[in-house]
C-alpha positions as CSV (number, residue, x, y, z in Angstrom):
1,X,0.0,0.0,0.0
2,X,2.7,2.4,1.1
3,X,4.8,2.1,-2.6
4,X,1.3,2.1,-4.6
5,X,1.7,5.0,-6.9
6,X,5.1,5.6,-6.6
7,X,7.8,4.4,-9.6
8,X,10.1,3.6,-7.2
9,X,13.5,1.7,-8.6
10,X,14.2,-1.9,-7.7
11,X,16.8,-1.0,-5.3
12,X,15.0,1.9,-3.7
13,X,12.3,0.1,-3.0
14,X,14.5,-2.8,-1.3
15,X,16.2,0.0,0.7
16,X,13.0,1.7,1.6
17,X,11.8,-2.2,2.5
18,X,14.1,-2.6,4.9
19,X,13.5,0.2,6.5
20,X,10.1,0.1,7.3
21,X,10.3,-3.5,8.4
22,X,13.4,-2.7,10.7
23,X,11.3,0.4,12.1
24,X,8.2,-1.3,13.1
25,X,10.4,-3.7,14.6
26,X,12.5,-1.0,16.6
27,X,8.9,0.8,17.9
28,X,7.9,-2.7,19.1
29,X,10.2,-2.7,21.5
30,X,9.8,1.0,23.0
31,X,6.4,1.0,25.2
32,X,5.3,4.8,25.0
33,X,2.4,6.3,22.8
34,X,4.1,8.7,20.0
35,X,6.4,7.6,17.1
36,X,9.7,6.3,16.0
37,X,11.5,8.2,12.7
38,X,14.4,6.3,10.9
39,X,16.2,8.4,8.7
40,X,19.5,8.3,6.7
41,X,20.4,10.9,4.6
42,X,23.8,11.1,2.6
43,X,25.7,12.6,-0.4
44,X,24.4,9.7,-3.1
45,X,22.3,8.7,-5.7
46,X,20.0,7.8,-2.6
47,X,19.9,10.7,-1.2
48,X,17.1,10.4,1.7
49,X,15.4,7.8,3.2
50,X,13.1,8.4,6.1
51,X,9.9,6.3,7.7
52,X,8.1,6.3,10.5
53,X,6.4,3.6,12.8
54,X,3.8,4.9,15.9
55,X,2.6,3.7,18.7
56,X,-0.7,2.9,17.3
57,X,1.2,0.5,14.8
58,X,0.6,3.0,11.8
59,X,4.0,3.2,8.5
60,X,4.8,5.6,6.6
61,X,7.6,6.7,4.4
62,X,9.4,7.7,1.5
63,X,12.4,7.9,-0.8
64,X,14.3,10.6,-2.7
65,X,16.7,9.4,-5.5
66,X,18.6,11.2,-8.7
67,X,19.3,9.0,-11.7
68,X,21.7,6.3,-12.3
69,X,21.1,4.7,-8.6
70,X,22.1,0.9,-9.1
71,X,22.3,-1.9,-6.5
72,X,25.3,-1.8,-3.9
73,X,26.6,-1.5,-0.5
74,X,25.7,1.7,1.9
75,X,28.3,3.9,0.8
76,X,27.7,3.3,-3.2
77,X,24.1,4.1,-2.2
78,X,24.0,7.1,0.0
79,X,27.4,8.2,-0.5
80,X,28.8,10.1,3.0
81,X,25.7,9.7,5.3
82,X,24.3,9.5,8.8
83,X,21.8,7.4,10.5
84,X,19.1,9.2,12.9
85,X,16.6,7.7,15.1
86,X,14.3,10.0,16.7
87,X,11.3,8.8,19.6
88,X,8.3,11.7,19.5
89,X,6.8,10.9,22.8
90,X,2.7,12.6,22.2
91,X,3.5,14.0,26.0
92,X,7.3,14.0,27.1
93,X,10.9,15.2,25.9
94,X,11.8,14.1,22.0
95,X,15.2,12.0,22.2
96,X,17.2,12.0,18.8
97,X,20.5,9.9,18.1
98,X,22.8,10.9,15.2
99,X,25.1,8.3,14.0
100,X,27.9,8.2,10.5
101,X,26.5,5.9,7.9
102,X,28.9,2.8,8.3
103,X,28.4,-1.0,7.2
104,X,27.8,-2.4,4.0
105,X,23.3,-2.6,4.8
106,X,20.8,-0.9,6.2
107,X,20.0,-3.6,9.0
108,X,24.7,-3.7,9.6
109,X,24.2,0.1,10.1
110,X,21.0,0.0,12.8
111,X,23.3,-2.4,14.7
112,X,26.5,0.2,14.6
113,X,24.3,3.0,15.6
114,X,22.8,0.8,18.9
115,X,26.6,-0.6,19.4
116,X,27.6,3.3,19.3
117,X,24.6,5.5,20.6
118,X,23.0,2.8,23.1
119,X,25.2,0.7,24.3
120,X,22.8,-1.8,23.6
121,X,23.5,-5.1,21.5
122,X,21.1,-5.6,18.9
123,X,20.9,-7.7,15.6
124,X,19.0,-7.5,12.7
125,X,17.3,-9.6,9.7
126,X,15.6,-8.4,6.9
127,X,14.4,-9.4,4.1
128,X,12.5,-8.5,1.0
129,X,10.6,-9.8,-2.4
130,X,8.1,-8.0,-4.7
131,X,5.2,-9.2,-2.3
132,X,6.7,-9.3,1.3
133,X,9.3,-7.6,3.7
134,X,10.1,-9.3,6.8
135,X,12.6,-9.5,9.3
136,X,13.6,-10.3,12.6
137,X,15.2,-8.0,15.9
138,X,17.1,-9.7,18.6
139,X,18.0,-7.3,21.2
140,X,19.6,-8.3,24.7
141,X,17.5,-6.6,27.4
142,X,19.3,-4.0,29.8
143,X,18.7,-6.4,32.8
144,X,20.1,-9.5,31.2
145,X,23.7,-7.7,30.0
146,X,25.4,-10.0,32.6
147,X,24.2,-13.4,30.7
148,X,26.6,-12.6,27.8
149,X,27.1,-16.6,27.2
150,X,22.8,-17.0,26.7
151,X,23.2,-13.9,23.8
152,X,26.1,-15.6,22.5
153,X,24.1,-18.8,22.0
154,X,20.6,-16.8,20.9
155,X,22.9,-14.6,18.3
156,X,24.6,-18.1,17.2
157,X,21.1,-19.7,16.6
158,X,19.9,-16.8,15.1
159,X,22.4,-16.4,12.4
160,X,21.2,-19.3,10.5
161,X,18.1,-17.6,9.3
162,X,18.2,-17.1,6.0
163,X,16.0,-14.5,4.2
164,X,13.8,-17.2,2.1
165,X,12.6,-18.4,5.3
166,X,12.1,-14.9,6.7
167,X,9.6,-14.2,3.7
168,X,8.5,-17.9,3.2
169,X,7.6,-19.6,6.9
170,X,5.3,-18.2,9.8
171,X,6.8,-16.3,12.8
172,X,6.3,-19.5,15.3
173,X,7.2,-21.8,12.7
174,X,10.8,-19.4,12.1
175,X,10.9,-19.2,15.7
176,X,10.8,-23.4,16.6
177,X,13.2,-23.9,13.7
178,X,15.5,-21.5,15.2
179,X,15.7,-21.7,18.7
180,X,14.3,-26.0,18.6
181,X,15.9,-26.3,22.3
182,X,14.6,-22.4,24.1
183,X,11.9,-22.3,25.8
184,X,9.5,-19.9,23.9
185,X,6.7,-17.7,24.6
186,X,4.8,-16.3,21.8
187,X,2.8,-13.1,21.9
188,X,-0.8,-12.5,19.9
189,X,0.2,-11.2,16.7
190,X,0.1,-6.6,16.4
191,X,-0.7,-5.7,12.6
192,X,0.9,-2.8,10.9
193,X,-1.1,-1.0,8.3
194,X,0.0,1.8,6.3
195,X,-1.2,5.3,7.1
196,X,-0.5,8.8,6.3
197,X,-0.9,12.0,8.0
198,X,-1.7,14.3,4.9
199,X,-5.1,16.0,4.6
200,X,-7.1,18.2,2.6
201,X,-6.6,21.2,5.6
202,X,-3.4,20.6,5.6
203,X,-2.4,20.7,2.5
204,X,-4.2,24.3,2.3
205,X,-2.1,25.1,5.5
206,X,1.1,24.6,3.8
207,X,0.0,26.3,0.5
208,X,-1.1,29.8,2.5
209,X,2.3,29.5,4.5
210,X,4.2,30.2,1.2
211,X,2.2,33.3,0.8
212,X,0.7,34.5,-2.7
213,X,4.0,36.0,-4.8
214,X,5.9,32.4,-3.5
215,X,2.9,30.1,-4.6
């Protein structure tokens, strides 16, 4: 639904994929009501990428490109970038983390900035076809850092997942054939839909804030 209408290239679209997937992933894990915004932004052919998950499990996003974009690691991509990740609490402070653009993917680079701005190991699996994008977040909780050989053995088991069986099996299906001899607990499933903010009114809004002579 989100890409509907858009002539997005291949590789944009995988990009922007990724992103969304690794963003409603990320706000899964933050219990407030307001909104999570990854963005990356660089010097490249892909020059912007930004999408946002909320509270209320809502996506949006979007992509800006120039010609002659073709498939490649982060840096062929973006060029010289950086990696935000902003929490919009509805009531409470906004917290941003700014982070360079390093690795060689989008879900390498979400790791670096957790390693860097949070202190907080996390890994990341995603995965993408023209009818499904899917992934998986393992993150060790603040309370558990001492059991460092238990994430060793969770990140080891982890690592065998392989991005047709991200797209092709069911999450408790994934989630036995991974972790076969963990005990697992299995929450109801939380449905993302797409949704955007734009409106008729606002639209208006923006035009009259250009004034006449600009417009």
């Amino acid at each position: 639904a989100l890409i509907q209408g858009r002539d997005y290239p291949q590789v944009v679209r995988e990009q922007l994929a990724h992103a969304l997937v690794s963003a409603s992933l990320l706000s899964a894990t933050i219990k407030f009501d307001g909104s999570l915004t990854l963005q990356v932004q660089g010097d490249g052919p892909l020059h912007l990428l930004v999408v946002q998950a909320s509270s209320r499990r809502t996506l949006r996003g979007i992509a800006r490109w120039r010609e002659g974009v073709t498939p490649g690691p982060l840096a062929q991509l973006f060029g010289r970038g950086q990696l935000a990740i902003t929490i919009e609490p509805r009531k409470g402070k906004r917290y941003q983390g700014i982070v360079p653009l390093e690795g060689g993917t989008l879900p390498v680079a979400i790791e670096g900035y957790f390693r860097q701005s949070e202190q907080l190991p996390t890994k990341l699996w995603v995965a993408s076809d023209a009818g499904a994008a899917c992934g998986m977040l393992l993150q060790q909780l603040p309370d558990e850092a001492a059991d460092t050989e238990g994430w060793r053995r969770v990140s080891l088991l982890a690592d065998t997942v392989t991005p047709r069986e991200l797209i092709g099996l069911e999450s408790e299906r994934l989630l036995g054939r991974l972790f076969a001899e963990e005990d697992l607990r299995v929450f109801d499933p939380d449905p993302m839909a797409f949704r955007c903010s734009c409106s008729r009114q606002r639209i208006v809004d923006v035009f009259r804030s250009f004034g006449r002579t600009e417009m």
